[in-house]
C-alpha positions in Angstrom: -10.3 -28.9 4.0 -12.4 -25.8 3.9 -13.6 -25.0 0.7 -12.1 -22.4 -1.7 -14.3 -19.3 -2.5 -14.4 -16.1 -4.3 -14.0 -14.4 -1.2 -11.2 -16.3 0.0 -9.3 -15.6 -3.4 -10.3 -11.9 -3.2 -9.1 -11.4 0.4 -5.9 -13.2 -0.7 -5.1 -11.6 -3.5 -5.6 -8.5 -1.5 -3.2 -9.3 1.5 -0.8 -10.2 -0.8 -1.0 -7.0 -2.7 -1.1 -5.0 0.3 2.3 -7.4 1.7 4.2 -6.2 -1.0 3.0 -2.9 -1.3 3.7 -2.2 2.6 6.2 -4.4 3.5 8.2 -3.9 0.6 8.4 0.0 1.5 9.2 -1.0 4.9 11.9 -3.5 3.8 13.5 -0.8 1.6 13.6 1.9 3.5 15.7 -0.5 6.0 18.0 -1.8 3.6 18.8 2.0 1.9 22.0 2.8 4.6 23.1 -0.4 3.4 22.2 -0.3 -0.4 24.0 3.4 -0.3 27.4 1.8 1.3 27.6 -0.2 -1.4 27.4 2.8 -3.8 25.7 6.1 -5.1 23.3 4.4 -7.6 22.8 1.3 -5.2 19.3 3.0 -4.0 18.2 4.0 -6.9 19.0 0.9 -9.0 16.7 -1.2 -6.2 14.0 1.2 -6.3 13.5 0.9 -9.7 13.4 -2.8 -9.8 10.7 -2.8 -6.3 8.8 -0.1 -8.6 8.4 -3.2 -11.0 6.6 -5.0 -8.4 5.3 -2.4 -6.3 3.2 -0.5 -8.5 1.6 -3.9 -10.0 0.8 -4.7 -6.5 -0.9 -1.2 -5.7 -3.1 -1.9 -8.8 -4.1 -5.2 -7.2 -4.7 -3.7 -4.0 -6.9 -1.0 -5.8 -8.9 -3.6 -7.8 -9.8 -5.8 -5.2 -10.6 -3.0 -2.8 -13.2 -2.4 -5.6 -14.1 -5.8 -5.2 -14.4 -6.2 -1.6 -16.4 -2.8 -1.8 -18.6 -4.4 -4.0 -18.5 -7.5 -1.8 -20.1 -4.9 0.4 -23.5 -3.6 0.5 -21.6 -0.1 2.3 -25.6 1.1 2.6 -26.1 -1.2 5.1 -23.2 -0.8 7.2 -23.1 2.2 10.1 -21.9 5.7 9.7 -18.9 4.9 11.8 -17.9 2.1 8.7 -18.8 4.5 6.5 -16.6 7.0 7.7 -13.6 4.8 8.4 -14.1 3.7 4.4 -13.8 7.2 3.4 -10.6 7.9 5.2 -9.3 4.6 4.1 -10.0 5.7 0.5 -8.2 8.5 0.7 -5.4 7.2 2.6 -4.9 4.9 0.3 -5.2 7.8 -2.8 -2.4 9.5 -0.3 -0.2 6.7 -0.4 -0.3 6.0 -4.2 0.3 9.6 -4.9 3.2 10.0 -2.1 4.8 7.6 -3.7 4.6 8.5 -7.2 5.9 12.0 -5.9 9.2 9.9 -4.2 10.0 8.7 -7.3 10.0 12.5 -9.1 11.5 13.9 -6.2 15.2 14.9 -7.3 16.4 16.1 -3.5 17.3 14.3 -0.6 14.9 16.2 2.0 12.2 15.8 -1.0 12.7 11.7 -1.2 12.9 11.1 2.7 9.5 13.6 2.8 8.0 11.9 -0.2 9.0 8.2 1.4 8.1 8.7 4.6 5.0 9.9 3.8 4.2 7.0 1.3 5.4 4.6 4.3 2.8 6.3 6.5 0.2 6.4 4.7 0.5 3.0 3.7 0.7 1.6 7.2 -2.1 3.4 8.1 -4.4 2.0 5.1 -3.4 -1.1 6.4 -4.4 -0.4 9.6 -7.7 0.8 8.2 -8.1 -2.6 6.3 -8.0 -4.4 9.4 -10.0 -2.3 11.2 -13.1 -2.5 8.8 -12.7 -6.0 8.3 -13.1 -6.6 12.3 -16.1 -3.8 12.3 
């Protein structure tokens, strides 16, 4: 067996964050025309318990994207790495503060705005993710 490293358990503990975090959103907002046919809290009542999980999640996503940063000597990487991280860090700002605004929002056009956006955004940090760790 290959032996177990810090950076194993630092990119673990970072794709699981990041599996909850995404695929949780993505997994809610398929279940909420089901949740809603089974009543007018249904949605909300299984937001708030995801929020539970999500948000803990997020916090591990940011602390070991410190890590891996640190992991990183980002001076010695190109421009084009640079730039990407940049736009990653702020897409992933984006997505933490969409989200934060779905839960506030009080209409329906401002919670399918606020989620969609946080969906978004996530996916696309993801993407990012990938994208610097192949580059």
């Amino acid at each position: 067996m290959l032996p177990v490293t810090a950076t194993t358990v630092r990119l673990f503990l970072h794709v699981l964050a990041a599996t909850v975090w995404v695929g949780g959103q993505l997994t809610l907002a398929g279940l909420v025309p089901s949740l809603r046919a089974l009543g007018g809290d249904a949605p909300k009542v299984v937001a708030r318990r995801f929020n539970r999980i999500a948000w803990p999640a997020f916090a591990i996503l940011v602390l070991t994207g410190v890590w891996n940063l640190v992991a990183v000597d980002v001076g010695d990487t190109s421009i084009e790495y640079q730039i990407t991280l940049f736009i990653k860090l702020i897409v992933v700002a984006a997505s933490g503060i969409s989200a934060a605004a779905h839960i506030g929002a009080r209409t329906k056009g401002a919670l399918a705005f606020w989620g969609a956006l946080s969906g978004l955004t996530a996916l696309t940090a993801l993407f990012l993710g990938i994208l610097l760790s192949a580059g």
